[in-house]
C-alpha positions as CSV (number, residue, x, y, z in Angstrom):
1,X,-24.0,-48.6,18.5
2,X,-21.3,-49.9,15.7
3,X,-22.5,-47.2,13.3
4,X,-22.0,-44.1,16.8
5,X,-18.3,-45.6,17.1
6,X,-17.6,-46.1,13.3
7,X,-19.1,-42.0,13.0
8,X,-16.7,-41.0,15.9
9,X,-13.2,-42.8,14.6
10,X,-14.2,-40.9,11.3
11,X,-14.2,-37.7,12.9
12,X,-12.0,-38.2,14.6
13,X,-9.5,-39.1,11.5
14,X,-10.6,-36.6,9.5
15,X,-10.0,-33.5,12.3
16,X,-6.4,-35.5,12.5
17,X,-5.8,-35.2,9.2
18,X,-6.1,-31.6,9.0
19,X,-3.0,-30.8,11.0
20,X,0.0,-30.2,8.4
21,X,3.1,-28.1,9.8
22,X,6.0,-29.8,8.7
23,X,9.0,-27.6,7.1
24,X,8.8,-30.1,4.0
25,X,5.7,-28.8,3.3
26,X,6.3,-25.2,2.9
27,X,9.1,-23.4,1.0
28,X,10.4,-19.7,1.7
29,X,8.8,-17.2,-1.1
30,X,10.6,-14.0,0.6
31,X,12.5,-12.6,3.3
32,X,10.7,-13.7,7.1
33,X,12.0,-14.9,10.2
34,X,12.9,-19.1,9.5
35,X,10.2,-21.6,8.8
36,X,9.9,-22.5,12.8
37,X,10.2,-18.5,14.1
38,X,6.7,-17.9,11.8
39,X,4.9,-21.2,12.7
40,X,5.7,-20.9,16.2
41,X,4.4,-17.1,15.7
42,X,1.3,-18.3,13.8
43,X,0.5,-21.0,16.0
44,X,0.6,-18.4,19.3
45,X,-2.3,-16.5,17.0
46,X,-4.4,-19.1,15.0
47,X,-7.0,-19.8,18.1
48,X,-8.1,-16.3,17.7
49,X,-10.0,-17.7,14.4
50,X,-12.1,-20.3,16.6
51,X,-15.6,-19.6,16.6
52,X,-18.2,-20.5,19.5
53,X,-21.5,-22.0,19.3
54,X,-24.6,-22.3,21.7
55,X,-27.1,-25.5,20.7
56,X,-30.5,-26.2,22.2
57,X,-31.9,-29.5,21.8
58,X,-31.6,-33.3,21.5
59,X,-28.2,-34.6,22.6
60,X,-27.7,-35.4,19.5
61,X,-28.1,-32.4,18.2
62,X,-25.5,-30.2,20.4
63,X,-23.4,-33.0,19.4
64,X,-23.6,-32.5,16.1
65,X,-23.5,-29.0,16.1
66,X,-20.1,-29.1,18.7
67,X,-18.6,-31.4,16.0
68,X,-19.7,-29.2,12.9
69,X,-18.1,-26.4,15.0
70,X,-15.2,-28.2,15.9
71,X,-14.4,-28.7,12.5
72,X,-15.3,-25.6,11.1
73,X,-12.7,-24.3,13.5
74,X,-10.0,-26.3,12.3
75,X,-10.8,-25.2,8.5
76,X,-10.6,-21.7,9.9
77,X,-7.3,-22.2,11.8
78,X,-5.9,-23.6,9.2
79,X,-6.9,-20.6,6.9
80,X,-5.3,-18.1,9.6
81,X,-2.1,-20.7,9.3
82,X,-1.5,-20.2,5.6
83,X,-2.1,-16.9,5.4
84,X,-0.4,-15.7,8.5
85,X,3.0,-17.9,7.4
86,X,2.6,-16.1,3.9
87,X,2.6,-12.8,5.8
88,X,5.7,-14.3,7.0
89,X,7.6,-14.9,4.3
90,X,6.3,-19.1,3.8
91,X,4.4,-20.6,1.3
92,X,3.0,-24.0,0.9
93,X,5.0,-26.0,-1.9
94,X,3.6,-27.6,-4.8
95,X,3.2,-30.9,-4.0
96,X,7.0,-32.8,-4.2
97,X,9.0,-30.0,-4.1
98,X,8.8,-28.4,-0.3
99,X,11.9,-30.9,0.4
100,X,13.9,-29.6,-2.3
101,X,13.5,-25.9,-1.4
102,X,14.1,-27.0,2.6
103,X,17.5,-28.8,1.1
104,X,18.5,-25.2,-0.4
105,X,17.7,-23.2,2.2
106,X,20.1,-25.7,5.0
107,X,22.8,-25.8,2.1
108,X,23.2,-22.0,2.7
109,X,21.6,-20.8,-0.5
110,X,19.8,-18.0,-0.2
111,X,16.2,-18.0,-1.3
112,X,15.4,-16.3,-4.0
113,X,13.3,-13.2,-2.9
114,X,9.7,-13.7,-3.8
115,X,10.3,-17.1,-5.8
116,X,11.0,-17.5,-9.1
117,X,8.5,-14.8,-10.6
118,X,8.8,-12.3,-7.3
119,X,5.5,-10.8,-5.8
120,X,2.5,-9.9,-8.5
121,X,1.5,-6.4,-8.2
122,X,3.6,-3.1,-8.2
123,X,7.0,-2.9,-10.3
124,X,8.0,-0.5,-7.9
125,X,8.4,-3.5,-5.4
126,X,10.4,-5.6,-8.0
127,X,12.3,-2.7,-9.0
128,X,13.8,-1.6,-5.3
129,X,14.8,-5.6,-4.9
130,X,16.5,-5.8,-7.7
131,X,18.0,-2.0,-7.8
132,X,19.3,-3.7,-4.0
133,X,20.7,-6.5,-5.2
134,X,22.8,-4.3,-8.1
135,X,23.9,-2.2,-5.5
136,X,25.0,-5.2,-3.6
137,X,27.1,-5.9,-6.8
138,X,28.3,-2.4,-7.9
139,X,29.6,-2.1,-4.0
140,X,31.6,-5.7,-4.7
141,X,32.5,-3.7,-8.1
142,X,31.1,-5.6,-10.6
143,X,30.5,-2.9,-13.8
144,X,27.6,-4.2,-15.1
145,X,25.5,-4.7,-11.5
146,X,26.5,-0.6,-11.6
147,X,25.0,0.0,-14.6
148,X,21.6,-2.1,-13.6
149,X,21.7,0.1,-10.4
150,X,21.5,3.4,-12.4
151,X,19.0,2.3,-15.1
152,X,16.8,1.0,-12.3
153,X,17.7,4.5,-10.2
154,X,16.8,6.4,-12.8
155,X,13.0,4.4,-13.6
156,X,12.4,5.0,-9.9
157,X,13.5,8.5,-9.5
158,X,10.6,9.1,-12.2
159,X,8.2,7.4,-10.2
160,X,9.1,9.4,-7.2
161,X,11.2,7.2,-5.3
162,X,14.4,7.8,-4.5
163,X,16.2,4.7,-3.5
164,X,19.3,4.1,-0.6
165,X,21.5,1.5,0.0
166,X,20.0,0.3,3.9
């Protein structure tokens, strides 16, 4: 009977120990709603992951299977969490330094669109953010952001994309 009770306070830790959603934990990696808009958001959604089951047999054995469900369901939610909150605009931080990008963000800093090394994939994306932010600048008239803005203008236009301040 020890060993039923000793299996149960481990489950029972380990399904408690799955539930992270603390700001500190995440930084912002682009432009979103805040950190408790998207979790709120995300949280409203992530049940929609949870998977059912049907067992036939011992008592022991629907159990089991409820509690292999159970936390199958949690590694699923958790799943839908960090991707839905990346979606958002959230990422989880390495580990030490959620509390320093938090600290940033309620100084009033911007974040920096994208993090450090902005999305992966198309230039195209990279490109309109910074031909923004130069805009930005030339409208403050600062020379040199007007002469980013019509470099980066003029690589778009030959892609095909014509960019306008919003």
């Amino acid at each position: 009977m020890k060993i039923d009770r000793l299996m149960a306070l481990g489950a029972i830790a380990a399904l408690c120990g799955c539930q992270t959603s603390n700001q500190a934990d995440y930084m912002q990696i682009g432009y979103g709603p805040s950190f408790d808009v998207a979790h709120a958001q995300c949280e409203l959604q992530k049940g929609s992951a949870d998977q059912g089951y049907i067992a036939i047999g011992s008592p022991g054995f629907v159990a089991g299977a409820g509690i292999g469900n159970a936390l199958g369901n949690l590694a699923a939610e958790d799943q839908y969490m960090k991707n839905c909150l990346i979606l958002s605009g959230w990422k989880r931080a390495p580990h030490g330094q959620g509390a320093a990008a938090v600290a940033a963000v309620a100084s009033g800093a911007p974040p920096t669109p994208y993090g450090i090394a902005r999305a992966p994939g198309s230039w195209i994306n990279t490109a309109l953010l910074d031909w923004s932010d130069a805009n930005n600048k030339c409208v403050a008239r600062d020379k040199a952001a007007c002469a980013t803005r019509a470099k980066l203008g003029a690589k778009l236009h030959a892609a095909g994309i014509n960019p306008s301040p919003v």
